[in-house]
C-alpha positions as CSV (number, residue, x, y, z in Angstrom):
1,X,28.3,20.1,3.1
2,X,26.3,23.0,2.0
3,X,23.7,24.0,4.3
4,X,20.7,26.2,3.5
5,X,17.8,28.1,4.9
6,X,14.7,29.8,3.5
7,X,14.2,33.1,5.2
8,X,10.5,34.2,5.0
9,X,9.4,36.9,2.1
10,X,7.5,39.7,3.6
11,X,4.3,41.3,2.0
12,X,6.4,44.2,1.0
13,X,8.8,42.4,-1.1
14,X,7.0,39.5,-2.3
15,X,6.2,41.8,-5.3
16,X,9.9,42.0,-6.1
17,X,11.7,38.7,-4.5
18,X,11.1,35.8,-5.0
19,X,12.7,33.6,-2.8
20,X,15.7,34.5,0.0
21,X,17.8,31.9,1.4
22,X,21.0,31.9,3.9
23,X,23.8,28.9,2.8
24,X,27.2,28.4,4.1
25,X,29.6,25.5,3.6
26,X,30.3,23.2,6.7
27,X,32.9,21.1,4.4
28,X,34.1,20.7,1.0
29,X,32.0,19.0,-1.5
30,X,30.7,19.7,-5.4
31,X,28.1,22.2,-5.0
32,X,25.6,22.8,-8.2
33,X,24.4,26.1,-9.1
34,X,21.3,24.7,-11.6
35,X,20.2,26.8,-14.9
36,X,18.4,29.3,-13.7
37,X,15.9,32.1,-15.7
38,X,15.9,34.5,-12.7
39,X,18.6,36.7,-11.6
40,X,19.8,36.4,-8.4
41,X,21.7,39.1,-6.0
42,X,24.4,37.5,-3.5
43,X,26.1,38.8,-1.0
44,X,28.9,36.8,-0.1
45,X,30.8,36.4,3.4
46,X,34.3,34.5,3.8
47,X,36.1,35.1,7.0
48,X,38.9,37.4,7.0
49,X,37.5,39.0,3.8
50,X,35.3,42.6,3.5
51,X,31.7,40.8,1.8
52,X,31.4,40.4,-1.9
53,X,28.0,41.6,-3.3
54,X,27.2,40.3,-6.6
55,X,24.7,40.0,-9.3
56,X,24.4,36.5,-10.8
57,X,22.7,37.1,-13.9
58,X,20.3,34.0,-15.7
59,X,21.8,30.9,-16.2
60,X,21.3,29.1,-19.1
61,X,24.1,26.5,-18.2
62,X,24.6,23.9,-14.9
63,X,27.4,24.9,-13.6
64,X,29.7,22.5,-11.1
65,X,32.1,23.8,-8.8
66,X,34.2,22.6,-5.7
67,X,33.2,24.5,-2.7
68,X,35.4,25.0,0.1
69,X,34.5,25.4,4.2
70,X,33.8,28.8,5.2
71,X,31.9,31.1,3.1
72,X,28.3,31.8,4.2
73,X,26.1,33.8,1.8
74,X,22.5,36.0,1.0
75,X,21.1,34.9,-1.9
76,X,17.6,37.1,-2.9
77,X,16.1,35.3,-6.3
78,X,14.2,38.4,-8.2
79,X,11.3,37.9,-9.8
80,X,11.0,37.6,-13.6
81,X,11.2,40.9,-14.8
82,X,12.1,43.1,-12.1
83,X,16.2,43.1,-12.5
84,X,16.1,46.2,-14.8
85,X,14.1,47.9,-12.5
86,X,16.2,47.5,-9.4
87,X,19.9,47.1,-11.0
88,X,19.0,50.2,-14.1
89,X,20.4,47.5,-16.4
90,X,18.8,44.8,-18.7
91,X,19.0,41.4,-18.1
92,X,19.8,40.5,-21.3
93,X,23.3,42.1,-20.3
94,X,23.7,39.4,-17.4
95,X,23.1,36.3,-18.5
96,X,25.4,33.8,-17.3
97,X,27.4,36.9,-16.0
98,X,28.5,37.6,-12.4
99,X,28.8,41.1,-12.1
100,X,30.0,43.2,-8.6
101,X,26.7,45.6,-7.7
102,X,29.5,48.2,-7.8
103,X,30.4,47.8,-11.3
104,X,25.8,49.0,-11.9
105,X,25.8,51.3,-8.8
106,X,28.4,52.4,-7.7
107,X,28.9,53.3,-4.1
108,X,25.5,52.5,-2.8
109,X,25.8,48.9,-3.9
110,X,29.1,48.5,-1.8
111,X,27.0,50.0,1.1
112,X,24.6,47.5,1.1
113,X,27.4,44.7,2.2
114,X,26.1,46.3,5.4
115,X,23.3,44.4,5.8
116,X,25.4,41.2,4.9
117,X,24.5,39.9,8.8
118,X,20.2,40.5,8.2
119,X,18.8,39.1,4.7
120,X,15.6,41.0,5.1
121,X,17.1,44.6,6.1
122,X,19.5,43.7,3.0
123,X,16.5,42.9,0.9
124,X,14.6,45.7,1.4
125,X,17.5,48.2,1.2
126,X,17.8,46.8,-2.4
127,X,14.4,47.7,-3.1
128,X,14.3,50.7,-1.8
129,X,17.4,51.7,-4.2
130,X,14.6,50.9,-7.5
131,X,14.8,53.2,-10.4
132,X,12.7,53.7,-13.1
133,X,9.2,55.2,-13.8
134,X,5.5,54.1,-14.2
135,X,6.3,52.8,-17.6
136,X,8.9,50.6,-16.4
137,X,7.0,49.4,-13.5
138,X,4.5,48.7,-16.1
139,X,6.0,46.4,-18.5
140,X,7.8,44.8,-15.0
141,X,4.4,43.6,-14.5
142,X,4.0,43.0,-18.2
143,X,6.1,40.7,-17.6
144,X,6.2,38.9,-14.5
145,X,2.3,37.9,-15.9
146,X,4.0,36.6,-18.9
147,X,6.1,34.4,-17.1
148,X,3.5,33.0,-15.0
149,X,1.7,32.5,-18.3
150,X,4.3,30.5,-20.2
151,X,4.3,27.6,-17.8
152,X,1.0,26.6,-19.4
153,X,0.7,28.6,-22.3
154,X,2.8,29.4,-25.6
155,X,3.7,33.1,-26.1
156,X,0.8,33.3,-28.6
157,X,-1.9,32.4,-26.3
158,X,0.0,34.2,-23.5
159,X,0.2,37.4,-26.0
160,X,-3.8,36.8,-26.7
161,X,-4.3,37.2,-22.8
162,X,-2.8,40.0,-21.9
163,X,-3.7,42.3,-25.0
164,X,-0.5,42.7,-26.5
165,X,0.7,41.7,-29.6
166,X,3.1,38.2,-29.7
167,X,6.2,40.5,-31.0
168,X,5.7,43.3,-28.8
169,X,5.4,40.9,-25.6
170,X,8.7,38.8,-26.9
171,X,10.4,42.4,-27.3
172,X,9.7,43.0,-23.7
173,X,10.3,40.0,-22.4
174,X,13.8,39.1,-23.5
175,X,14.8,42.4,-22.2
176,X,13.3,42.3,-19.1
177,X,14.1,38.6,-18.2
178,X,17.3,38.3,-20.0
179,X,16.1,35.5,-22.6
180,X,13.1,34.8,-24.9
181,X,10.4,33.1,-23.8
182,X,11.3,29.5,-25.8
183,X,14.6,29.4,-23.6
184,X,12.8,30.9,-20.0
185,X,10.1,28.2,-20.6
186,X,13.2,25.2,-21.6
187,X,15.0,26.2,-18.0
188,X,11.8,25.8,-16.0
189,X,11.2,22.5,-17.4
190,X,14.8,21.0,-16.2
191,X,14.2,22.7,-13.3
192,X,10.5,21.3,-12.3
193,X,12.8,17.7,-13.8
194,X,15.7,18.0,-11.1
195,X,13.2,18.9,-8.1
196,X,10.7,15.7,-8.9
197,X,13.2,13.7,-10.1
198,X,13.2,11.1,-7.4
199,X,9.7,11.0,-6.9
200,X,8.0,10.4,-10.5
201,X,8.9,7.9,-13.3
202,X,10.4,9.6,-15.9
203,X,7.6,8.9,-18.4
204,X,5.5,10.5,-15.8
205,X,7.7,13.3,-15.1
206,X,8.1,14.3,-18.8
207,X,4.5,14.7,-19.8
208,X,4.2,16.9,-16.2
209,X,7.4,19.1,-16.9
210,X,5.8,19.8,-20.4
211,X,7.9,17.2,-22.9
212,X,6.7,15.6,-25.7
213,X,7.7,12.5,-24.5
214,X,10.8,10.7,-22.3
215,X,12.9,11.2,-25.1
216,X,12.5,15.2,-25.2
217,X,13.1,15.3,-21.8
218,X,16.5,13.5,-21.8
219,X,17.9,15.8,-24.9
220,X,16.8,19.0,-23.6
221,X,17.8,17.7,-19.8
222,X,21.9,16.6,-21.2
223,X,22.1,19.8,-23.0
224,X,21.7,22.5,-20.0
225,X,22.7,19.9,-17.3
226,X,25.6,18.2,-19.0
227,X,24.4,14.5,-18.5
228,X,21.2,12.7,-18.9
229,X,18.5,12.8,-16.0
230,X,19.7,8.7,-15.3
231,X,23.2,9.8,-14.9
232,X,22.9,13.1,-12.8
233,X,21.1,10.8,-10.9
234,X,23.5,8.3,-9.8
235,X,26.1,11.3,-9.6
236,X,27.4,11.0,-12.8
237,X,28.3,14.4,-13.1
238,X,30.6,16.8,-15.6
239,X,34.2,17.7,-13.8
240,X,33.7,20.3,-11.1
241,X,36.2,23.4,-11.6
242,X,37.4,25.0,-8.9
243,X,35.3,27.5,-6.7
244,X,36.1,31.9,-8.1
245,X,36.8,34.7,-5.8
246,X,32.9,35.3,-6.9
247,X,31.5,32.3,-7.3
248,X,30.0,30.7,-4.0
């Protein structure tokens, strides 16, 4: 089964990370890898093999996949808008990519397989590796406030509130996060639908995720996860491919 663990954020890279967690596989089993606006560094350990870091780049797609025993794995979640900042690229370029950090850095991002064996050291070496100047840093936070925004506001309103015009914020944030904000806000809803999922109706759970109604909810939910909410629910689920040499 796949096991994980939420390693704590510390005040120095809560600003850039937005969640780290440590999962290995203790069997074989279909493992999910949900849509997903953020992109994700993971540095992957299989026994017998040097590590594999990686760059999992938004997802706009479930994905299914047979995992196998043995591989253990660093995952550090970014926050919305702070991938060009610490990979030099923009995210628009990774979505639903998976990319070796070598193939953006070079060296340095093979040298951080180092740290495979302490998420936090590996964490904060990443940071530490940030390029960019105060404008970039700027429109980061541009944008991260955007996207904390757009879970109850439209890009209009959110636009209005940060004194920026609707275009220029859409410019900035398709670039930074990898998609507009239409799509970034779609994701989240499926997302906030497959963590409440057993524990609201679905009429309930619609109007909370942001829906029109149950019907919304279900079309949006079979078109990113593959099967309506009732089905993924009783494990109804799309054919599982087999597990990459960079997948987890």
């Amino acid at each position: 089964m796949l096991e994980e663990r939420a390693v704590e954020v510390s005040a120095g890279l809560r600003p850039w990370v937005d969640e780290m967690l440590v999962a290995s596989m203790t069997g074989e089993q279909m493992v999910l890898d949900a849509p997903d606006a953020a992109t994700t560094l993971v540095l992957r350990s299989v026994p017998g093999r040097r590590p594999e870091l990686v760059v999992m780049g938004p997802r706009t797609q479930a994905l299914y996949y047979l995992g196998r025993q043995g591989p253990s794995c660093v995952k550090v979640r970014l926050r919305p808008g702070r991938a060009r900042l610490l990979l030099g690229r923009s995210a628009r370029d990774l979505v639903d990519q998976v990319v070796p950090l070598g193939d953006l850095w070079g060296e340095p991002g093979q040298l951080l397989a180092r740290h495979w064996a302490d998420p936090v050291r590996f964490a904060e070496a990443l940071v530490a590796g940030r390029s960019g100047g105060p404008a970039d840093l700027s429109n980061s936070e541009l944008v991260g406030e955007a996207a904390r925004l757009l879970s109850t506001n439209d890009i209009r309103d959110s636009a209005k509130r940060l004194h920026v015009s609707e275009r220029h914020l859409r410019n900035l944030f398709t670039e930074g996060v990898g998609m507009p904000p239409k799509r970034f806000a779609r994701i989240n809803r499926v997302r906030t639908v497959l963590a409440h999922a057993h524990t609201r109706p679905w009429s309930e759970l619609a109007l909370e995720a942001g829906y029109y109604d149950h019907s919304h909810m279900t079309a949006e939910f079979r078109r990113i996860m593959g099967v309506p909410p009732s089905a993924f629910l009783r494990g109804e689920l799309p054919a599982a491919r087999q597990c990459g040499p960079l997948e987890y």
